[in-house]
C-alpha positions in Angstrom: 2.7 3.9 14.2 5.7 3.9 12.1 7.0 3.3 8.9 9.6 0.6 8.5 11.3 0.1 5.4 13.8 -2.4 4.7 16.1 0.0 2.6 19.0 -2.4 1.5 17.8 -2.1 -1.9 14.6 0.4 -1.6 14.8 2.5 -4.8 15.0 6.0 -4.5 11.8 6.9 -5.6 9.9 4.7 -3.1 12.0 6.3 -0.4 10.6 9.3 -1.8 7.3 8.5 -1.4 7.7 7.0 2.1 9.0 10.2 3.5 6.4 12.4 1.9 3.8 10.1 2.9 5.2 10.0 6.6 5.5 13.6 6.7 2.0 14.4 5.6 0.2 11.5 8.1 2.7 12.8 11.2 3.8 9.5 11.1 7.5 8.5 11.4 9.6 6.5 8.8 12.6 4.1 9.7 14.7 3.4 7.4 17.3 0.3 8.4 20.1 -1.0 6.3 23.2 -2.6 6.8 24.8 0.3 5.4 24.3 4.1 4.7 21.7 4.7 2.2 22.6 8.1 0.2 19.4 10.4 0.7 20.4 13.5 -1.0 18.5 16.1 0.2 15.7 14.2 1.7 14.4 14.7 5.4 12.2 13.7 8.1 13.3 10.5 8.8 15.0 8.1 10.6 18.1 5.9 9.6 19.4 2.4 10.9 22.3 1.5 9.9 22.9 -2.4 11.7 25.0 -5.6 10.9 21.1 -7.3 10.4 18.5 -5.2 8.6 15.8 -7.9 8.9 16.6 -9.1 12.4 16.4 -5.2 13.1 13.4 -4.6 11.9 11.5 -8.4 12.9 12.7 -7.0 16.5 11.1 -3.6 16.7 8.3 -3.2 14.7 5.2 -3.6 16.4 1.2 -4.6 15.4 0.4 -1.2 13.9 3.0 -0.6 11.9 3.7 -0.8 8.2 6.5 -2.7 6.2 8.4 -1.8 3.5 10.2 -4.6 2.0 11.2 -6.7 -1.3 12.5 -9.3 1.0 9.9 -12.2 0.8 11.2 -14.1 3.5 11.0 -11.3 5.9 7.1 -10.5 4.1 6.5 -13.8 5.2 7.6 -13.6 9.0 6.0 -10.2 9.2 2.4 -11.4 7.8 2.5 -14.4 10.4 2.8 -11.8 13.0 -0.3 -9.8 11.7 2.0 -7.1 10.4 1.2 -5.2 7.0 3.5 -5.7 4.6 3.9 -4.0 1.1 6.3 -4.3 -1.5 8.0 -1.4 -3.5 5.0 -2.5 -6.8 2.0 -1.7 -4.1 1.5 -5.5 -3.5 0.4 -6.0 0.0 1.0 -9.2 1.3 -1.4 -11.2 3.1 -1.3 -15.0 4.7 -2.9 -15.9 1.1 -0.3 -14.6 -1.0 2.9 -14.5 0.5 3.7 -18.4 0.9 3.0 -18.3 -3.1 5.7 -16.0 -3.6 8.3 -17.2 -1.4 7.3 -21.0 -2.8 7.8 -19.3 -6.5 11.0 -17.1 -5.1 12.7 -20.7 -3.9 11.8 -22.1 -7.5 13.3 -19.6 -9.3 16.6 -19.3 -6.8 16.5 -23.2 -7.3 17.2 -23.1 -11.6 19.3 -20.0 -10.7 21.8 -22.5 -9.0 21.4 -25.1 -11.4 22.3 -22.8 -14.4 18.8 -23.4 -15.6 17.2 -20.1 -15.9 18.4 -16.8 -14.8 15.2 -14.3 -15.7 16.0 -10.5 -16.4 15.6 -7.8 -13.7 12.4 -5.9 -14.1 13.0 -2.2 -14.3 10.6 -0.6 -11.3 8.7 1.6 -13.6 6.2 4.3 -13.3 3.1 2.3 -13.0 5.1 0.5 -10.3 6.0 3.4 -8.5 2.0 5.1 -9.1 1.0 1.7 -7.5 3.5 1.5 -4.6 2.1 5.1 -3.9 -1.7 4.3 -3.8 -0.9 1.2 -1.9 0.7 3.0 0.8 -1.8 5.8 1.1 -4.3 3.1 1.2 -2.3 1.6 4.1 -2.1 4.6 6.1 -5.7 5.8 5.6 -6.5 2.6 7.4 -4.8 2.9 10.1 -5.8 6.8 10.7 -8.9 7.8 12.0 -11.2 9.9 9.8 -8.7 10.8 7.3 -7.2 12.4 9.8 -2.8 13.0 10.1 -1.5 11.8 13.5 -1.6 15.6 14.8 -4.7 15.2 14.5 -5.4 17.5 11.1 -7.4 17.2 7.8 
């Protein structure tokens, strides 16, 4: 199982948690953007830097791994596929939710272009990041057995 995470514009703090997460499970995170993501000091990962972030990652990932993304129409593609899917708030996407979005995402893009409404960015705050964080553990308890890292360890 891996970790994929569309990391075009993955904060730092959910990076963070990805990499701790992977490294306490044994599993491995893939980071892929379409250009080098600074990481400071962080390690035990993976980095994929390609012309096509989404193509990249719609190409390799496979049934039992997890998705990192903000993109909703890569959520979308990936949930039609059976692939889990969270964004960097904890939502995890599912076939119920995730057309809802990207119907309200096309909306909003829609009075964007018109010069009807352009919304302020939400700042990814600590609740946010305290619910990205329980998400993904959720995620990966799931998929491990017993509680269990990959190596096979409590």
């Amino acid at each position: 199982m891996n970790i994929w995470v569309d990391a075009d514009s993955c904060p730092r703090r959910v990076r963070e948690i990805v990499i701790r997460a992977a490294g306490r499970t044994g599993t491995r995170a893939v980071f892929v953007a379409n250009r080098n993501i600074p990481t400071g000091r962080m390690k035990g990962f993976r980095m994929r830097v390609v012309a096509d972030a989404d193509r990249e990652i719609l190409e390799r990932v496979e049934d039992a791994d997890l998705v990192v993304t903000r993109d909703i129409p890569l959520a979308a593609q990936l949930v039609g596929r059976g692939i889990t899917v969270l964004n960097d708030r904890g939502t995890v996407y599912t076939s119920e939710n995730v057309g809802e979005r990207l119907s309200w995402r096309d909306f909003m893009a829609e009075l964007r272009e018109r010069g009807t409404y352009v919304p302020e960015q939400d700042r990814l705050g600590d609740t946010d990041i305290r619910e990205f964080a329980n998400a993904l553990d959720r995620e990966l308890r799931r998929r491990l057995p017993h509680g269990e890292n990959a190596n096979g360890r409590r």
